[in-house]
C-alpha positions, -999 to +999 in steps of 0.1 A: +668+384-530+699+360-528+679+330-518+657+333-553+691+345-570+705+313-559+678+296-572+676+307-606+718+303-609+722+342-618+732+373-597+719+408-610+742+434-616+717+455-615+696+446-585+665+475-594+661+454-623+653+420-597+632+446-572+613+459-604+606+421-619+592+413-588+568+446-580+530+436-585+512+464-602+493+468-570+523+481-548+534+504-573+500+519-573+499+518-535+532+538-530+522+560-559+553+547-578+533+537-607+558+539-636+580+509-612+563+480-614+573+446-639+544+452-666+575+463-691+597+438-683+568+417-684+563+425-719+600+425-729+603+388-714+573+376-730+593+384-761+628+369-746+608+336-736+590+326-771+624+329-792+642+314-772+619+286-766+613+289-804+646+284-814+650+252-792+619+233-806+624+241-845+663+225-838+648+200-813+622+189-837+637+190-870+607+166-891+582+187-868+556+208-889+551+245-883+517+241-868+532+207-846+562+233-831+535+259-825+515+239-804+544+223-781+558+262-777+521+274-766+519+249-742+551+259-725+546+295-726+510+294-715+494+307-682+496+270-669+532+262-680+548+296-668+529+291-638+543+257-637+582+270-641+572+301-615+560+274-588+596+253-598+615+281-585+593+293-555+585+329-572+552+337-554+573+339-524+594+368-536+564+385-554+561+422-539+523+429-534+499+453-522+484+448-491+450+440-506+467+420-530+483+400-512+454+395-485+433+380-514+461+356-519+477+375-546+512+352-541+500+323-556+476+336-586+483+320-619+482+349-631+508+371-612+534+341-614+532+340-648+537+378-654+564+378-628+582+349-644+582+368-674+590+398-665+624+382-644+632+368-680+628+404-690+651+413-662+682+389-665+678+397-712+686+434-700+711+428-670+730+398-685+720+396-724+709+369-743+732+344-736+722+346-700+686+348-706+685+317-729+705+296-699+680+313-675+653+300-696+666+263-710+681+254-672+648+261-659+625+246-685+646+215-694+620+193-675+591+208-692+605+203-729+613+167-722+578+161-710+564+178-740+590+154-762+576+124-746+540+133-760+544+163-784+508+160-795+488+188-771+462+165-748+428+177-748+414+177-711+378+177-710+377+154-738+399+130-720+375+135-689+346+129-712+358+096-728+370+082-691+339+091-676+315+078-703+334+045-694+321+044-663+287+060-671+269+072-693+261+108-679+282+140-691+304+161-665+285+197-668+310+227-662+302+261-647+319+293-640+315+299-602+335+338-604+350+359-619+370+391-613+395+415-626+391+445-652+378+434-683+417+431-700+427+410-674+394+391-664+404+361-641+375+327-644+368+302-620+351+275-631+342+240-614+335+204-633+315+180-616+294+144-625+267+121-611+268+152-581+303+146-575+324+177-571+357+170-597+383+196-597+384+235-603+406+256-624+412+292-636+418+312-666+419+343-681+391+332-704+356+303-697+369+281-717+405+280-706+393+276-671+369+248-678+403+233-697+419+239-664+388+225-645+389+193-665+432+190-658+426+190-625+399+167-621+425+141-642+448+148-614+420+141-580+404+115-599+375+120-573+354+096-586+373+069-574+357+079-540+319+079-551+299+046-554+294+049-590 
């Protein structure tokens, strides 16, 4: 636990409330401790995240619109930007999983980072308070508001796909979901873009069309049709 303490620039008083942040629902059910898992300090630091976050882009921004600040805030508290912050500080590594879980790669699911992340803000609000929370959060996600200050206007993916790969040619990428797991409440997508039968990029969601989104971001990223003849 030091090493991600060390990390994160804070040391729990209360080190239950770091084990707890970083159970998995799946142990917890596995070692019939079911009531100690992060799911309520998951929900607690969902809460501790978007005012915080909040109050940093409405003084950040001060000509910014209402709708303009909302958009910026949902892209940094989304699956894909507290997945981004999770990855920053190497949390899947200190994730405690079940053993199937963990098998099925349960360490790095977009998912699981992004509760855990949320849940360790949960953590530090009730160990520390909200001063330590809000340098918890603004330390860590300084990068990720400047980028979003550089181009505050949310990019669309697949239609930036769309319009760089009707440059080329005039055929459409086609998107399909290729699984999908998970209780209905937490339903997990996969889905897969490809174009003229070249195999793009993947991405995942808790929804089709945020995992098409995600599909479309990382085909941006592997530019794969820079390999094909086309």
């Amino acid at each position: 636990m030091d090493s991600l303490e060390a990390r994160i620039g804070y040391s729990f008083s209360n080190a239950s409330l770091l084990k707890e942040a970083l159970t998995h629902p799946s142990l917890a059910y596995e070692t019939k401790r079911r009531h100690f898992d992060n799911q309520r300090l998951e929900y607690l630091g969902d809460a501790v995240i978007q005012l915080i976050l909040t109050d940093e882009l409405y003084h950040l921004f001060p000509t910014f619109s209402e709708g303009k600040l909302t958009k910026m805030r949902s892209r940094l508290v989304s699956r894909d930007g507290l997945m981004r912050f999770a990855e920053k500080i190497d949390l899947g590594s200190e994730l405690l999983l079940g053993k199937g879980e963990a098998a099925s790669g349960g360490s790095s699911r977009p998912s699981n980072l992004a509760d855990a992340l949320e849940a360790l803000a949960g953590a530090i609000y009730l160990d520390g308070g909200f001063e330590k929370s809000r340098q918890f959060i603004l330390n860590n996600f300084r990068e990720f508001i400047e980028e979003i200050a550089k181009e505050p206007d949310e990019i669309n993916p697949k239609g930036k796909l769309q319009e760089h790969l009707q440059s080329i040619a005039p055929t459409s990428p086609t998107y399909r979901i290729i699984s999908h797991e998970g209780p209905d409440h937490e339903k997990v997508f996969v889905a897969e873009v490809s174009w003229e039968n070249i195999g793009l990029g993947r991405g995942e969601g808790s929804s089709k069309k945020e995992a098409e989104t995600n599909a479309a971001a990382n085909a941006l990223i592997q530019e794969a049709w820079k390999d094909s003849d086309t």
